[in-house]
N, CA, C and O of each residue as an XYZ file, in Angstrom:
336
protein
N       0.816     -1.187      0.000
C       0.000      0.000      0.000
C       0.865      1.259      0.000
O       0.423      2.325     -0.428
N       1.995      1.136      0.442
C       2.686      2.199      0.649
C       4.273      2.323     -0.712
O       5.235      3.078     -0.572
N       4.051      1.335     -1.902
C       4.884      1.192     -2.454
C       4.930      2.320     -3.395
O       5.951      3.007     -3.422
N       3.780      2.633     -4.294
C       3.043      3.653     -5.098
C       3.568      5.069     -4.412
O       4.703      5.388     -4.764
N       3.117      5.677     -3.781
C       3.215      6.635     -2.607
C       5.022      6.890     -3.166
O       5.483      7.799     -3.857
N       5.894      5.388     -2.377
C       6.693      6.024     -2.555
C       7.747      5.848     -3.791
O       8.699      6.601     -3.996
N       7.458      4.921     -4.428
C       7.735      5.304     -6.129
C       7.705      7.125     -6.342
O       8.667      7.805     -6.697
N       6.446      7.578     -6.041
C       6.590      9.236     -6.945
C       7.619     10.169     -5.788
O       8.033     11.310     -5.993
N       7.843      9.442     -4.722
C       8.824     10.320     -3.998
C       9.927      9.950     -4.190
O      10.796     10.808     -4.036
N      10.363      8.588     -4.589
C      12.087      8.660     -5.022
C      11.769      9.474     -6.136
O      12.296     10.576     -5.985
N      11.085      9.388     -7.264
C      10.925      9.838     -8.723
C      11.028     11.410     -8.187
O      12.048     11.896     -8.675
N      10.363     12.322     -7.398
C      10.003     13.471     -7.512
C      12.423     13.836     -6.754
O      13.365     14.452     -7.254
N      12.299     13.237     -5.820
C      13.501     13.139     -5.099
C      14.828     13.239     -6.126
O      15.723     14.082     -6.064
N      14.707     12.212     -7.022
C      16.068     12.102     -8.049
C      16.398     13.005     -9.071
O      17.476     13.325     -9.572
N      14.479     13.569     -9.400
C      14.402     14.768    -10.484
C      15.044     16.002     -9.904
O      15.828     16.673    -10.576
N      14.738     16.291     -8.731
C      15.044     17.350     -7.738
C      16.711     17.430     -7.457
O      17.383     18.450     -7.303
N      17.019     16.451     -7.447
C      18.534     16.289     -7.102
C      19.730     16.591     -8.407
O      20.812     17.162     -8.273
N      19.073     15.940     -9.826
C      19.552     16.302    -10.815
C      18.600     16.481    -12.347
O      18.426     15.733    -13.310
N      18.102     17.903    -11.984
C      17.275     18.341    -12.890
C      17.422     18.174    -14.519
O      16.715     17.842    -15.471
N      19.296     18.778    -14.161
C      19.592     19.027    -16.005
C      19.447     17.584    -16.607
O      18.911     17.489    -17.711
N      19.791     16.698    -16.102
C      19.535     15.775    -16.671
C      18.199     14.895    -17.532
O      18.159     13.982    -18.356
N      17.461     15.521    -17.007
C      16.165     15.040    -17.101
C      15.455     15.825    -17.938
O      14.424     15.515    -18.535
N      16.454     17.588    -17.983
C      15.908     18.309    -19.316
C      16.576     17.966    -20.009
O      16.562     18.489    -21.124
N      17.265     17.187    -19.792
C      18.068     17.009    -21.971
C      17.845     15.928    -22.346
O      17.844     15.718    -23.559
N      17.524     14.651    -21.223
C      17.019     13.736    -21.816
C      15.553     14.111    -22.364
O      15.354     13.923    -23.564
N      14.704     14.534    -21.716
C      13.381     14.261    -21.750
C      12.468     15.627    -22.304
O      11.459     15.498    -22.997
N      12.915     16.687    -21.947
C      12.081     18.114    -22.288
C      12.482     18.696    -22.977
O      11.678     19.518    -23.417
N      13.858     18.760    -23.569
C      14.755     19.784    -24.377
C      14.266     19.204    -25.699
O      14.167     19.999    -26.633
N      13.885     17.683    -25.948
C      13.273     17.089    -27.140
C      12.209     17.265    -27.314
O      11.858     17.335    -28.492
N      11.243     17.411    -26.314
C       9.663     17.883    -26.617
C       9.900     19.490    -27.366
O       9.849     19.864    -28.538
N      10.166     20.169    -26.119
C      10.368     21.469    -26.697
C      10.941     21.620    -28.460
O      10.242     22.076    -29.365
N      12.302     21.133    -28.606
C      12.560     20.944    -30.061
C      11.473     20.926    -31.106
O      11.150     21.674    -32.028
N      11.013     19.737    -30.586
C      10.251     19.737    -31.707
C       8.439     20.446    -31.469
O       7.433     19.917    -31.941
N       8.459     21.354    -30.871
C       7.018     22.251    -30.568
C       7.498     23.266    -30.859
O       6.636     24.126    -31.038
N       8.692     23.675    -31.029
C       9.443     24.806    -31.264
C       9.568     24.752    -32.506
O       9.305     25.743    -33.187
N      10.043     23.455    -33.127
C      11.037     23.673    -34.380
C      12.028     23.990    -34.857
O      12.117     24.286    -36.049
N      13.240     24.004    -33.839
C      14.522     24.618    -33.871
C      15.141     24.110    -32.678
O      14.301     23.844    -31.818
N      16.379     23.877    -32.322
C      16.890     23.984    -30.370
C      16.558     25.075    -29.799
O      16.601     26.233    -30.213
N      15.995     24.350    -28.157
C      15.655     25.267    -27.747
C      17.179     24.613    -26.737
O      17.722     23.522    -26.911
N      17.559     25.652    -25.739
C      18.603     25.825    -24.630
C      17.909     26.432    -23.256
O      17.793     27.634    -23.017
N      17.518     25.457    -22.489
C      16.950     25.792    -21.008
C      17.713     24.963    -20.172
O      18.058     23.822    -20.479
N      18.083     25.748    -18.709
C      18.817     25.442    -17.563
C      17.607     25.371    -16.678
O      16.767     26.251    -16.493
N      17.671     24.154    -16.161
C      16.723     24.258    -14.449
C      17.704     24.873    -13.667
O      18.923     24.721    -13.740
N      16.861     25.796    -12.685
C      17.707     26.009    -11.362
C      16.996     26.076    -10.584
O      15.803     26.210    -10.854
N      17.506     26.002     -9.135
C      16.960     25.763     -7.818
C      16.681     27.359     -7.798
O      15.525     27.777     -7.736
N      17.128     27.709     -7.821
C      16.814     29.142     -7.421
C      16.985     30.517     -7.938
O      18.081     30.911     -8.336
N      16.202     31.061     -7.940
C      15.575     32.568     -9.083
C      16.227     33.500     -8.377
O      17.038     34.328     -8.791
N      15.875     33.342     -7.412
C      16.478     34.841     -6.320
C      14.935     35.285     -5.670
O      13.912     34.601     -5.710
N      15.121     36.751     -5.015
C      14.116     36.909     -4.029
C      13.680     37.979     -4.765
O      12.948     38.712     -4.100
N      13.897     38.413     -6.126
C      13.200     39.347     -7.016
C      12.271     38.969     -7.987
O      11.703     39.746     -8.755
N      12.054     37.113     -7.909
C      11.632     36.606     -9.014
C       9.875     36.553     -8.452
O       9.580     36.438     -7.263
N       8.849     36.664     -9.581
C       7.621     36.759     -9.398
C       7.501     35.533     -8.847
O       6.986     36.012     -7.838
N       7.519     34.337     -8.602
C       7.069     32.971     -8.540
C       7.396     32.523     -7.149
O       6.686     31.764     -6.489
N       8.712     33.139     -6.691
C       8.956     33.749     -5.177
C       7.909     34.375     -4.308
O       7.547     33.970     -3.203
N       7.474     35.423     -4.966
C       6.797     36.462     -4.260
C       5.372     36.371     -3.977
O       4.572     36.959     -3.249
N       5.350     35.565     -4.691
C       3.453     34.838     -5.136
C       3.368     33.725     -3.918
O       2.497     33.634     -3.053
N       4.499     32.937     -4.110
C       4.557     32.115     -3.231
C       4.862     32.484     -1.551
O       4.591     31.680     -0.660
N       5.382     33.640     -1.333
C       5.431     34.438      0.145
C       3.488     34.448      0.318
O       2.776     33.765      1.054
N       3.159     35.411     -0.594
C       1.798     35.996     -0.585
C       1.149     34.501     -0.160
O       0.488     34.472      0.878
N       1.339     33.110     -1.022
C       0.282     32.408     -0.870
C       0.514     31.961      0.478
O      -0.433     32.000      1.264
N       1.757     31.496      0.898
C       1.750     30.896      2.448
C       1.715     31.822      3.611
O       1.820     31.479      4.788
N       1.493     33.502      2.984
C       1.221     34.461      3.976
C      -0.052     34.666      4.370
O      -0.212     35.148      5.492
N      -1.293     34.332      3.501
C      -2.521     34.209      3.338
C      -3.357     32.715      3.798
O      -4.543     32.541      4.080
N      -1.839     31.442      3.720
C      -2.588     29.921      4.186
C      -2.063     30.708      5.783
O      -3.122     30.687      6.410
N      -1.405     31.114      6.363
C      -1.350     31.443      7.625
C      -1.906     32.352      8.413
O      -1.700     32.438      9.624
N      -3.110     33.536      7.325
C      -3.710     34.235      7.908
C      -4.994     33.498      8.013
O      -5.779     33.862      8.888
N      -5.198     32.858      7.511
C      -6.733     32.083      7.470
C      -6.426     31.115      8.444
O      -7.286     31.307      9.304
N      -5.526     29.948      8.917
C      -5.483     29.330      9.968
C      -5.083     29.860     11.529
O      -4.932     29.195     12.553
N      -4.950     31.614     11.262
C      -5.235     31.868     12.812
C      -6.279     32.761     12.930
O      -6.562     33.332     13.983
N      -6.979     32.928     11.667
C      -8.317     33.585     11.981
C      -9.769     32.165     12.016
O     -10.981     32.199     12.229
N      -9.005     31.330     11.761
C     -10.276     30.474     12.116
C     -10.932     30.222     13.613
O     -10.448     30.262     14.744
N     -12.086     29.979     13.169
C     -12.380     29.385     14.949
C     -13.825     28.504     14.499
O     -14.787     28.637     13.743
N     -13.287     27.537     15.487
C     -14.217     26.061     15.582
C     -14.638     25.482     14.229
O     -15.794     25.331     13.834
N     -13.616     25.214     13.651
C     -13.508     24.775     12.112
C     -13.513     25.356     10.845
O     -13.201     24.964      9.720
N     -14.140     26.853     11.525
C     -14.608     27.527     10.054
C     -13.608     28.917     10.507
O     -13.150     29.412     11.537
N     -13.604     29.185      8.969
C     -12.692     30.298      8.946
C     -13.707     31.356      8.966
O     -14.846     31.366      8.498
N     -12.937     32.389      9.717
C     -13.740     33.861     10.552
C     -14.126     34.862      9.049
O     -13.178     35.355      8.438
N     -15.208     35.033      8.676
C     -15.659     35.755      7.519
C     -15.369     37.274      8.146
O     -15.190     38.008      7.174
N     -15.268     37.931      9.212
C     -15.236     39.071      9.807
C     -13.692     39.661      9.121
O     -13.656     40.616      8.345
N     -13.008     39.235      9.371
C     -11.829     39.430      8.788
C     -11.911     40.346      7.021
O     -11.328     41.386      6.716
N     -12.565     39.740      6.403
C     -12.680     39.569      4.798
C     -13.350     40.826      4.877
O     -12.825     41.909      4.620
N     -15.072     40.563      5.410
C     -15.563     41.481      5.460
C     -15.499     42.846      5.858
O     -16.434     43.632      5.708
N     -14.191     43.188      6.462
C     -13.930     44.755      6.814
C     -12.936     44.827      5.595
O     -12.441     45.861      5.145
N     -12.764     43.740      5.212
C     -11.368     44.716      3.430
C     -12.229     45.048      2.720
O     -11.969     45.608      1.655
């Protein structure tokens, strides 16, 4: 029961560990040919703290943490919302 499960976590684990690899085997050829020409893309771990996808992502886990301390007794507090 628990083999599945963790099949996609070595899989997600090994991709994570060595990305480029997995774009030149596997995506740099899709792309090619949706493109029609080489395309040249680098994975990287990290954008920096100026990148939109960063900042979205502050906002979203700044917002999953305003709603789990404005909740009370299961439901989240509409009072909050309703004064923005």
């Amino acid at each position: 029961m628990l083999v599945p499960p963790m099949i996609l976590v070595i899989g997600v684990i090994v991709i994570g560990l060595f990305p480029n690899i997995f774009n030149q085997a596997l995506i740099s050829h899709s792309a090619d040919a949706v493109y029609g020409s080489d395309v040249e893309k680098h994975v990287k771990y990290w954008h920096g703290f100026d990148s939109p996808a960063f900042q979205m992502s502050l906002i979203v886990v700044g917002l999953g943490i305003l709603l789990f301390l404005t909740k009370r007794n299961g439901r989240v507090s509409t009072e909050f919302f309703q004064a923005l």
